[in-house]
Phi, psi and omega in degrees: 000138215256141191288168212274120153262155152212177214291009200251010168273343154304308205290001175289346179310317188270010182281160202235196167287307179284007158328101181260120155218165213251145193237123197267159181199030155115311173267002178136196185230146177241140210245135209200156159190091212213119179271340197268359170283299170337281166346304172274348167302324234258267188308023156246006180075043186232146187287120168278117158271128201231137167218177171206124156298350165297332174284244186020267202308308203269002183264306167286298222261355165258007170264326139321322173304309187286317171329304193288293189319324157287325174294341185308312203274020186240120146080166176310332184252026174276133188294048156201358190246006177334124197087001194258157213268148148346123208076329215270160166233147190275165176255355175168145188284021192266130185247010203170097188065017062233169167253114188238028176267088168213170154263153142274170203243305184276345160286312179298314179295285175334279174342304177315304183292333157271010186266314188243048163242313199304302189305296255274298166305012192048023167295335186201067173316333199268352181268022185275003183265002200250289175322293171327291175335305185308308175320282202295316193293356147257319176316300206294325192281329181300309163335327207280132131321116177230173180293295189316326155161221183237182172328313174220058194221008184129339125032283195301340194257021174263140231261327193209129213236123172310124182261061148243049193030018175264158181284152154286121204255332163351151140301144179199157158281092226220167324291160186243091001143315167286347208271332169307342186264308224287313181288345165287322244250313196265311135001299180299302146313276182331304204284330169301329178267347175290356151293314181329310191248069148087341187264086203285325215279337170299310176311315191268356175269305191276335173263325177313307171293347175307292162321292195307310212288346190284300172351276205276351152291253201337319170277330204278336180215038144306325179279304162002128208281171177205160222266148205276188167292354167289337194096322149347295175244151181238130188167214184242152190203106182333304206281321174333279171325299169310290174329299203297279231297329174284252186014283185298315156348268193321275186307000156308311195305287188326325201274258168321332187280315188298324205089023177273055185300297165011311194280328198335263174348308186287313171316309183313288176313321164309295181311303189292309143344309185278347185262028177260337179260329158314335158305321228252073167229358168285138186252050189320331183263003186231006169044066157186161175265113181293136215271331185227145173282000152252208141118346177052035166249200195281326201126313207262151214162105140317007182270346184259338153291359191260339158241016152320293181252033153258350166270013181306139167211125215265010214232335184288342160093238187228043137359101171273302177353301207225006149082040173290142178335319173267023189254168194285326167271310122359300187300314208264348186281306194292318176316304168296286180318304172305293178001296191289001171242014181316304193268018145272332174253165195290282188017305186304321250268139173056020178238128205297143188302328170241044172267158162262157172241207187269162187209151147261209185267325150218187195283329244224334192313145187221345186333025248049043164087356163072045173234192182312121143266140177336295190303306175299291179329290162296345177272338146338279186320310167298328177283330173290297171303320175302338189289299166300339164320284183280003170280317181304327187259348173284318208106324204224117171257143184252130175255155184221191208300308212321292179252041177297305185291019182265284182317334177252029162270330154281355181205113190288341189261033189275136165239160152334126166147146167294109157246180173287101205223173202218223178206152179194174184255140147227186218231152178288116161330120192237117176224073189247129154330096188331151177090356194043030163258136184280120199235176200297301185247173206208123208285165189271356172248003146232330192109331184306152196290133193234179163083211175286132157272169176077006196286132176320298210290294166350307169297284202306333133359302204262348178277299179320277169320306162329294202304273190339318179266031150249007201075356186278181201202158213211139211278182197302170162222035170095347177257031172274126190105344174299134168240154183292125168290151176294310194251124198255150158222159168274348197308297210043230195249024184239050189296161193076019128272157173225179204257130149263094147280143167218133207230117180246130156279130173189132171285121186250172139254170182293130193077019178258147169225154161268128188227187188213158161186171167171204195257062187209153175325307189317352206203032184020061201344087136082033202245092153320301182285358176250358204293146178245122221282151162307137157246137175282055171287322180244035162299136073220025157266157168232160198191160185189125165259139192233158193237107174238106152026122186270149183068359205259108190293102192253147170221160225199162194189156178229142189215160156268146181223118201246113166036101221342043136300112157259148197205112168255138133356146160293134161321145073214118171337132174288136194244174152189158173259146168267181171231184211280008159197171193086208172221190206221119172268108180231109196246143199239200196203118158305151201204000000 
């Protein structure tokens, strides 16, 4: 018989040296404080109970901190946000190296959403005049004529915004693609309790039009490539995907509770295309979700644990479908992503492979030198606790082939197979600054705080995780029960494409890529400088899913680009017809 899991083989993920735990071995408990002792108590199958009193002490004293630090960045009276409009959120008062005094469009909505989950629950009655603020100070930017276009010409996807509500006219990486589903999302939640309590006529005068236009984007350019949550790579991008794919869920309900029955139909359709394209970032043979279908990295990307638990749904139970936090693939996803930041950082240096260490934003990163974020960091910690939730209300953890190896990294003799589970505590990786304040990153050779001060989203981390390690939970948005349609489409709101993966075996050297182009827009008709590169998350294929034209006689090449060298393929151009509707695989061999 395989020793008992229970829930406290997840929380080792979070122990430290100072850890105490206790171990029952029949006659009582013997008290330690050692993790790797645990550890071995663990593997004889005996129950561990493991805590640290320092988290409690380190909880009161940064969720205030981390509070006062989102109110600061906010609107005309926030002590750190002066100049910014009524609403508006700053992403950090840092003006230099970086200059993060803009708004965002995906930052401010994530914030928001937790501000008005903290209102919705009576955790902070006082934030409905700041939540208005917020309504209009978006309501005024959906507006604003931008490089991206206008309200209703594209508009909507442009990411960052000057906070006196003027456009940011700058180079930038645009369009960004999330940030219109993340404000429905955080909208959305509000305006259901303001039905809840009587005001319906607000929700559908003043929110609704808000609403449709975030929406009815999210339906109309889901297929559309888009620039990722780094800003970085332009391609499809998970979180992108996942994030659009709630929204619309959420805005059916919403949709229907009002009587905007009219979007029904389409929204439906649209949700359904997207959780059929959201399958296919799963990586079966590297157990983990690959994050943007371009970009010529690994793949591994906190962008894919930052939407476990922003698609957290506490009623979907351990979902694979829709990647819930307790779902096995998820599981095994986050174990490959920590994993890739053991050996990069010193920080990292001596801590047992199923200790925790500090994580970024992906392994490949150079960013302001390339180290740990606050934020990524706590969202490991978030995804583990939302997990224990529901493990907690199941009763039960079920381990499969999927995630075995995330559970035996903590217990070698965990097999396939149903257990039994029980609760328990563990503590957030901590590398915060006497004084709690949080700045985007954290160095990868000592810890100290680097980057932007102040970062908004950094707080707002900490309110989330907090929340999550007290158990609260937040209501459903529908994805418990969804099944994947038997016929996937790519159409959006671009009907008549359809999704072509294309997958080249080709042996690279290191800083060398694979790209693509050909003849049609869609493939930058036959443009070196526009060819659009492939990723080796699974090499030596290299692959890239593209949203191409149905029915359509295509023809193509793949070329390399080695230190401003180009090397196209051999001749004869590669072809395909696509076909008219679903999607389409095409796996080739450089030649």
């Amino acid at each position: 018989m395989f020793p008992r899991l229970v829930l406290y083989l997840a929380s080792l993920h979070y122990l430290s040296p100072q850890t105490t735990c206790n171990a029952q071995d029949g006659f009582g408990y013997e008290h330690r404080t050692d993790a790797v002792w645990a550890q071995t108590y663990i593997n004889t199958g005996l129950d561990v109970v493991c805590s640290i009193s320092s988290v409690d002490s380190y909880v009161s004293t940064e969720s205030p901190i981390a509070k006062a630090g989102v109110l600061a960045n906010i609107g005309s009276s926030g002590s750190k946000s002066s100049g910014a409009k009524s609403g508006i959120v700053i992403a950090s008062p840092s003006t230099t190296n970086p200059d993060y005094l803009y708004t965002w469009t995906r930052d401010s909505s994530l914030v928001f959403k937790a501000l008005i989950d903290q209102y919705t629950t009576g955790a902070d009655t006082s934030l409905r005049s700041l939540i208005d603020d917020f309504v209009s100070a978006e309501a005024t930017l959906q507006q604003v004529s931008n490089p991206s276009g206008t309200v209703s010409s594209g508009g909507l996807g442009e990411p960052k915004f000057n906070i006196d509500e003027t456009a940011f006219t700058g180079a930038w990486g645009r369009p960004q693609r999330d940030g219109p589903a993340l404000r429905a999302t955080a909208i959305i939640t509000y305006a259901n309790w303001l039905l809840a309590n009587g005001n319906a006529s607000w929700v559908s005068n003043t929110l609704w039009p808000i609403l449709e236009l975030d929406l009815d984007y999210v339906a109309g350019n889901w297929n559309q490539s888009t620039f990722d949550l780094w800003e970085e790579v332009d391609s499809s991008s998970f979180f992108t995907t996942a994030v659009q794919h709630r929204a619309l869920r959420e805005g059916i309900d919403l949709a229907n509770a009002i009587g905007q029955t009219s979007v029904v139909s389409n929204y439906d359709t649209q949700a359904d295309n997207l959780l059929c394209f959201l399958q296919s970032y799963w990586n079966p043979s590297g157990g983990y979700v690959t994050a943007n279908t371009g970009g010529g990295r690994s793949g591994k990307d906190a962008n894919t644990v930052l939407t476990s638990i922003h698609t957290f749904d506490p009623e979907a139970g351990c979902d694979a479908v829709t990647f819930q936090p307790c779902s096995d693939k998820a599981l095994s996803n986050l174990k490959v992503y920590v994993d890739a930041f053991r050996s990069i950082y010193t920080i990292n240096s001596g801590i047992a492979s199923n200790a925790a260490v500090a994580t970024g934003r992906y392994p490949e990163d150079s960013y302001q030198g390339g180290n740990p974020w606050y934020l990524t960091t706590l969202a490991v910690a978030e995804q583990l606790y939302d997990a224990l939730i529901v493990w907690e209300a199941q009763g039960a953890i079920n381990v499969t082939s999927t995630s075995l190896a995330f559970f035996q990294q903590f217990s070698s003799g965990v097999a396939v197979g149903t257990y039994a589970s029980t609760t328990s505590t563990y503590k957030v990786a901590e590398y915060t600054p006497s004084g709690g304040g949080l700045a985007e990153q954290y160095s990868r050779s000592d810890g100290s705080p680097l980057s932007a001060v102040d970062l908004t989203w950094s707080y707002a981390s900490v309110l989330t995780v907090f929340a999550a390690r007290e158990g609260k939970t937040f209501a459903s948005w529908g994805a418990a029960g969804l099944q994947v349609p038997s016929t996937c489409s790519s159409g959006g709101g671009g009907s008549g494409t359809v999704s072509v993966t294309f997958n080249v075996q080709a042996t690279t050297v290191y800083g060398e890529n694979i790209y693509i182009t050909g003849s049609i827009d869609a493939l930058e008709n036959w443009s070196p400088d526009n060819a659009l590169i492939l990723s080796a998350a699974t090499y030596p294929i290299w692959s890239i899913t593209l949203n191409l034209p149905a029915s359509t006689s295509i023809q193509y090449k793949y070329i390399r680009k080695y230190n401003g060298v180009v090397t196209w393929e051999s001749d004869p151009n590669m072809a395909l017809t696509t076909p008219a509707s679903g999607s389409w695989i095409e796996n080739d061999v450089w030649r």
